[in-house]
C-alpha positions in Angstrom: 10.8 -25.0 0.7 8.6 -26.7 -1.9 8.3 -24.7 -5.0 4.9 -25.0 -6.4 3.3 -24.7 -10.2 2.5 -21.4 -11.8 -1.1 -22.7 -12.4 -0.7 -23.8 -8.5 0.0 -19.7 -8.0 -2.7 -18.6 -9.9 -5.0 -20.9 -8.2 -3.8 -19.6 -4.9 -4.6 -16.0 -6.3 -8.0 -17.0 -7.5 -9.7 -18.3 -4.3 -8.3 -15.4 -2.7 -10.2 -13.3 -5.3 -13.1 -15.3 -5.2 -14.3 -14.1 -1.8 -15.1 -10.5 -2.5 -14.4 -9.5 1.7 -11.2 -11.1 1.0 -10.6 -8.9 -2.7 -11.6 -5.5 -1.2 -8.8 -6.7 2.0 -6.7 -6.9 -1.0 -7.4 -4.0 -2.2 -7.3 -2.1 0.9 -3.9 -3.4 1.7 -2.5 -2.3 -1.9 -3.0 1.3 -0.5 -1.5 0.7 2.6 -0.7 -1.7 5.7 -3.8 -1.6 8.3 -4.6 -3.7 11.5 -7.6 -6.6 11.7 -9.7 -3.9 13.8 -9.6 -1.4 11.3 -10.5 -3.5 8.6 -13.5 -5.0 9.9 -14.3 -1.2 11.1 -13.9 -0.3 7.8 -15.7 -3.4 5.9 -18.6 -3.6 8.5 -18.0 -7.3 9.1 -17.1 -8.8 12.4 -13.1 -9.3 13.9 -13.7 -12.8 13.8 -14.7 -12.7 10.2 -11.5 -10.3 9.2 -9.4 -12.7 11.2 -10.3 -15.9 9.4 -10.2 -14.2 5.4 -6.9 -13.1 7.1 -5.5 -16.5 7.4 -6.4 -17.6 3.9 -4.7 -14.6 2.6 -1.7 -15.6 4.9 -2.1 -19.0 3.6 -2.3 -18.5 -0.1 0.9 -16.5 0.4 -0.6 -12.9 -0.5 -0.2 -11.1 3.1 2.3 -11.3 5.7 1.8 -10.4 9.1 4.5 -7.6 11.2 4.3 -7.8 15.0 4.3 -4.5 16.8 4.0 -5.3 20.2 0.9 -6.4 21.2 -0.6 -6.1 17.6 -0.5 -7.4 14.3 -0.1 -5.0 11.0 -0.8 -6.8 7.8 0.4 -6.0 4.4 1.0 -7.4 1.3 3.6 -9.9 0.5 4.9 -9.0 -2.2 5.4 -4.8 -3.4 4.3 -6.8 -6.8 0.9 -7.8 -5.9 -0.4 -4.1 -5.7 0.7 -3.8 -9.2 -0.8 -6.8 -10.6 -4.5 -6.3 -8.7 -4.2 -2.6 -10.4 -4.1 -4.3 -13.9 -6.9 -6.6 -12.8 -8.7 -3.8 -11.8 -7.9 -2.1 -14.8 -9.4 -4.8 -17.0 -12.7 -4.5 -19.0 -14.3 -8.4 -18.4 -17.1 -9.4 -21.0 -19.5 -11.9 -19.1 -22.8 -12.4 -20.3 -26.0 -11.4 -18.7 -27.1 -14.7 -17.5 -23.8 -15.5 -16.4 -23.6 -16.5 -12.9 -19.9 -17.2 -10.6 -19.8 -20.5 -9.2 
């Protein structure tokens, strides 16, 4: 396995974050494992839509995927990534009021 820069991590982390269907996945799956249905239930976008932020989460490494039978429960990778979005989420960010995200 090819180990890969900490800015290479971060990265990873923030085009994850940068989508903010894929950040609230996130931080729906820091409170608890769910299924692809009940995410785009709960997020009132399509399965097709929850199935492809999905994969770039499974890609950049921040959710695995658990078989049970016929269906797929996703989580998070890593017990530590529900304590780092909590101190994101924690943070106070000063941006000013012209600013606009890229």
């Amino acid at each position: 396995m090819e180990t890969i820069s900490k800015a290479a991590v971060l990265a990873r982390f923030g085009y994850a974050l940068s989508d903010p269907t894929r950040a609230q996945i996130l931080i729906d799956l820091a409170e608890a494992p769910n299924y692809p249905a009940a995410l785009a239930d709960k997020l009132a976008v399509s399965r097709q839509s929850i199935s492809n932020h999905l994969a770039c989460l499974r890609d950049c490494g921040l959710v695995s995927v658990v078989q049970e039978g016929r269906r797929s429960r996703y989580e998070l990778a890593h017990p530590g990534l529900a304590h780092a979005l909590g101190d994101l989420l924690g943070l106070v960010l000063q941006a000013s009021e012209d600013h606009r995200p890229h």
